[in-house]
N, C-alpha and C positions, 0 to 999 in steps of 0.2 A: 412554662413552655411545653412538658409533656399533657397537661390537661388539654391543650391546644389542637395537639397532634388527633386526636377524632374528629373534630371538626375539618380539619383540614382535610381529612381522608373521606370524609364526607362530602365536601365540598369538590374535592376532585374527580370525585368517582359517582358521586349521586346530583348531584346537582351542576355539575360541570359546564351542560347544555340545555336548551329552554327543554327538549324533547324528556332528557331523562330527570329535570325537573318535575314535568308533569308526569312521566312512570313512577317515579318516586313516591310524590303525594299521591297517587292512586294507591300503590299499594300501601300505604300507611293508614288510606281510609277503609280497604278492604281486610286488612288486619283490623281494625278497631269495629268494623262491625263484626269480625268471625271470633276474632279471642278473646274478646270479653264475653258472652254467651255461652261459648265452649266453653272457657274456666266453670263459667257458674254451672253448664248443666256437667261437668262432669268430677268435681270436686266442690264445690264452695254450696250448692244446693243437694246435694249427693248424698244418698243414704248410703253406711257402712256398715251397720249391725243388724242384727237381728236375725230369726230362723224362720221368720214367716215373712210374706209381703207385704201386713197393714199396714209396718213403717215406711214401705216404699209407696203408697198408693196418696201417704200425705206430702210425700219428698214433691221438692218440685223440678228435681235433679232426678240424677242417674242412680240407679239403683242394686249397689254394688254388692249389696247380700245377696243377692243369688249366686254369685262370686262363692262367697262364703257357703254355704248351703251347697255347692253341686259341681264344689272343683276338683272333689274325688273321681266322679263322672267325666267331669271333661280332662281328667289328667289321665287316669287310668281302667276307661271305660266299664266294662261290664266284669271288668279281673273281683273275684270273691272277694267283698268287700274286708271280713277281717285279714287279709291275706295281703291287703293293699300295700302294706310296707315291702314287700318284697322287690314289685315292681319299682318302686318310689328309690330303694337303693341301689337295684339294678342302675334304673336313669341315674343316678347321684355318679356310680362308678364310669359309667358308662361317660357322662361328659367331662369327668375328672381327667381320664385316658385324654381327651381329645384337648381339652387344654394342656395335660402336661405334650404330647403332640407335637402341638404346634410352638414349644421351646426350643429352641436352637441349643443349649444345652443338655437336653435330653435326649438328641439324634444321635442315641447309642444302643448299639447291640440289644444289650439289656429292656429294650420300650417294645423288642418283638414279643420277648418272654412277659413282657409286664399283660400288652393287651392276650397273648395266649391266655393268661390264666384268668384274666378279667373275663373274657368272652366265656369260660366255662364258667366261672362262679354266676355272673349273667344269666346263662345257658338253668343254674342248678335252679336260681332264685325265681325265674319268672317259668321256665319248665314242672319244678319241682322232683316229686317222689324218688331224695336225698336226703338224707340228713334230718328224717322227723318230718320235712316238707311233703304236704299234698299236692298230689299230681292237678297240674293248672293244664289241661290243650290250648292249645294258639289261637282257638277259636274265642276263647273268650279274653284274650288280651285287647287292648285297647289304647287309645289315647297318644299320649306323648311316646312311651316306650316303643308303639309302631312305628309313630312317625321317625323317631331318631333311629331305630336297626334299616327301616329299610331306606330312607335316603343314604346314612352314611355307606352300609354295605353294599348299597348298587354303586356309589359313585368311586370306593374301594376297587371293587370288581370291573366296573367298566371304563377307569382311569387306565390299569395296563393293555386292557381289550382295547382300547381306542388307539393308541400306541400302535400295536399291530396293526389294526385298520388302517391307520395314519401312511407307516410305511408299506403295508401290501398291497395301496391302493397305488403307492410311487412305484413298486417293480416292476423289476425288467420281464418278469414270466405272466404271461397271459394269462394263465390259470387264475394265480392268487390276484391279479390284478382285478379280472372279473368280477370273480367271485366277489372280493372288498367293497367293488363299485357297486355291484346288485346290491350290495347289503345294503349297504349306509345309503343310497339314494330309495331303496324300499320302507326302510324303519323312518327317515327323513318327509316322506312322502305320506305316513298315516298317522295320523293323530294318535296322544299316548294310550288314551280310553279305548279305542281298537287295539290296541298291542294286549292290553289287560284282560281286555275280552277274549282276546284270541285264547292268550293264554289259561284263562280261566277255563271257558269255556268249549273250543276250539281244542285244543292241545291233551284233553283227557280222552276222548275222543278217537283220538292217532296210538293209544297205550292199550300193549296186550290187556286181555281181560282179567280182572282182579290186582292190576298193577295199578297203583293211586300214588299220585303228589300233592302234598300236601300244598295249599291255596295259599301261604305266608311265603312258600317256595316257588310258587309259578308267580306270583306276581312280582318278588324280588328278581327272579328270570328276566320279567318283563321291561321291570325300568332299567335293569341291567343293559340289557340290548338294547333299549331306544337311548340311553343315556350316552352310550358309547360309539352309537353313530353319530349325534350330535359333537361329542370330544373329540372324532377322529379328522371331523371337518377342520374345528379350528386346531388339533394337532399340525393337521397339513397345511393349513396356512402359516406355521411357525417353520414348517420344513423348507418353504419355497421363498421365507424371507430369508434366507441362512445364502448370504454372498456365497456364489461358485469356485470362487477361489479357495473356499473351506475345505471344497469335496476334493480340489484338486494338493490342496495341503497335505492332507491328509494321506492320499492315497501317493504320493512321492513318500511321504516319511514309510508306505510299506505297509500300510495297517490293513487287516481284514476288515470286512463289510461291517460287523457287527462291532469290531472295534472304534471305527470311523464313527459309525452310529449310536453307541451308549457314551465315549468319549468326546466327541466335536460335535457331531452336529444336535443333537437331543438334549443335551445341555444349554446351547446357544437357543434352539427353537420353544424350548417348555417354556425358558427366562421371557421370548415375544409374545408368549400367547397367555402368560397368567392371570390379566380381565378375564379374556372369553372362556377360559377354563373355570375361573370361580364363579363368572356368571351361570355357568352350564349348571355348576355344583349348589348353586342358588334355586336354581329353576327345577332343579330334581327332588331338593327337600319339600320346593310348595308343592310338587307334582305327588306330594304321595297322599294330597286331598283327593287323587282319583282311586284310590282303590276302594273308593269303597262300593263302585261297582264288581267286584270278587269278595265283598262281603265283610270286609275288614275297617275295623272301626279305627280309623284313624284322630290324632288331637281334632281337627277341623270337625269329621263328624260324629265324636264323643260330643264337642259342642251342643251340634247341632241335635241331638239324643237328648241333651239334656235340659234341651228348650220346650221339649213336648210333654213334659210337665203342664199340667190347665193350671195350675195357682203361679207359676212363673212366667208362663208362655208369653205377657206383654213385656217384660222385659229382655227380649231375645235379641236385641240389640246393644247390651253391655256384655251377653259374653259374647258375641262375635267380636266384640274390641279387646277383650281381652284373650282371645284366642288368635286376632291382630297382632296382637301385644305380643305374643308370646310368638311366634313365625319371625315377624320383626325383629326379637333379640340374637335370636339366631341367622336370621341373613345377615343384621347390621354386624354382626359377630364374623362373619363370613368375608362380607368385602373391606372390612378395618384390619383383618388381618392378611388378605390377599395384598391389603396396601403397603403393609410392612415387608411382607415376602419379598415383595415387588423392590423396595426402596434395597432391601437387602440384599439380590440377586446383583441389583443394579452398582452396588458398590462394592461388590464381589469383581465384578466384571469390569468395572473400571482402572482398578488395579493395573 
């Protein structure tokens, strides 16, 4: 009886009517022409070894040594190569924080002081000139390490910033109202590669003379600000689905503004808007593919650095899939736990 049950489920849902009869077998012959080919060129014909390209030039697959051979390069860019492990345990610690994080168990006191001292050991390992360590500058970082400081730390920084935006754009005083409104419909309004340029280029410019910022900091600046216009949009959509009756709850029970606000109602609105909030926070980690118009060698173009090799260069299409790959793990890591939040919030609140 249970071996039964697939079919049945089959039958009801794929084959129920002549219409999705005939979607059905379409996509069953559109899968059989695309994943048998893909298996074979990308595993089953697929070179895996070696430090040169001969063996890939006889493969009649995909060609995964270059993988092997240049994911120093595409991991942590142009950083001194014997000095690589520093970087390598930086990221190690670095996403270890962010998983312990996101444990509902570990939402203690204690996880302020953990990433404190993380962020300096970070700070010593990929900075250096500590501890016997040679002095690294930020110019020559690269790769993965960028990409995860400055998505995580812009979407850090411009999660409370959007918050305020969210509510200064709802005030009753015209000023801050204004002012909230210019922002977020200016930064909404230009593309992020303009913000970065500004910032880059633009914004040193406006600085008394012999006064410099450092280019790892104006561009964190940069998607800080665009990141948190975009947050404070869907903030404000969580504020305006929060029934009126809350505001008026509230304010009989006697609570000040910002009681009302970190207690009833910012609670209720962060729980409506956690999609559009982790989408935002998806869309910031891919977006730090654009800095590398301010010069900074991000995973995406360490990649693409590492294709400009003449004896690799036809193979420039397995590591854009593994640099795919590797973006991928982390978004998909992004919205499987935004869905948990979500399920969690939601059974919090049902109570």
């Amino acid at each position: 009886m249970t071996a039964l049950k697939p079919f049945g489920w089959a039958k009801d849902n794929l084959f129920n009517t002549p219409l999705n009869t005939v979607l059905t077998l379409a996509c069953l012959g559109l899968l059989w022409l695309v994943v048998p080919p893909m298996a074979n060129w990308l595993v089953l014909n697929a070179s895996w070894s070696g430090t040169s390209s001969e063996a890939c030039r006889e493969a009649a697959g995909a060609c995964w040594s270059v993988i092997a051979v240049k994911h120093r390069l595409i991991f942590f860019g142009t950083y001194p190569y014997d000095e690589q492990w520093r970087p390598f345990l930086a990221c190690a610690l670095f996403v270890a924080m962010l998983g312990a994080s996101g444990v509902r168990a570990f939402w203690r006191p204690w996880l302020a002081v953990a990433w404190a001292l993380t962020l300096v050991g970070m700070g010593g390992l990929m900075w250096g000139g500590v501890a016997g360590l040679s002095y690294v500058p930020n110019d020559r970082w690269g790769g993965l390490p960028i990409t995860l400081m400055l998505s995580v730390f812009s979407i850090a920084l411009a999660f409370p910033l959007s918050i305020l935006l969210a509510l200064g754009r709802q005030s009753s005083l015209p000023a801050i109202r204004t002012f909230c409104i210019g922002f977020i419909e200016l930064m909404r309004g230009v593309p992020l590669v303009s913000v970065l340029f500004m910032a880059s280029v633009m914004f040193p410019l406006f600085l008394p003379e012999g006064v410099t910022v450092d280019k790892l900091l104006r561009a964190l600046a940069g998607m800080t600000l665009f990141t948190a216009a975009y947050l404070a949009e869907a903030v404000r959509g969580g504020l305006q689905a929060i029934p009126r009756g809350q505001y008026e709850a509230a304010d009989a029970l006697g609570l000040s503004y910002w009681q009302k606000t970190m207690l009833i109602v910012l609670p209720q609105a962060l729980r409506i808007v956690i999609p559009p909030i982790v989408n935002q926070f998806i869309s910031a980690f891919k977006d730090t593919s654009l800095v590398t118009i301010v010069g900074l060698y991000d995973l995406l173009t360490a990649a693409t650095v590492a294709t400009t090799d003449p004896e690799w260069r036809p193979y420039f299409a397995e590591v854009y899939v593994f640099a795919g790959l590797m973006f991928w793990i982390f978004c998909f890591s992004m919205s499987r736990y935004s869905q948990w939040l979500e399920r969690l919030a939601n059974r919090y609140t049902s109570r």
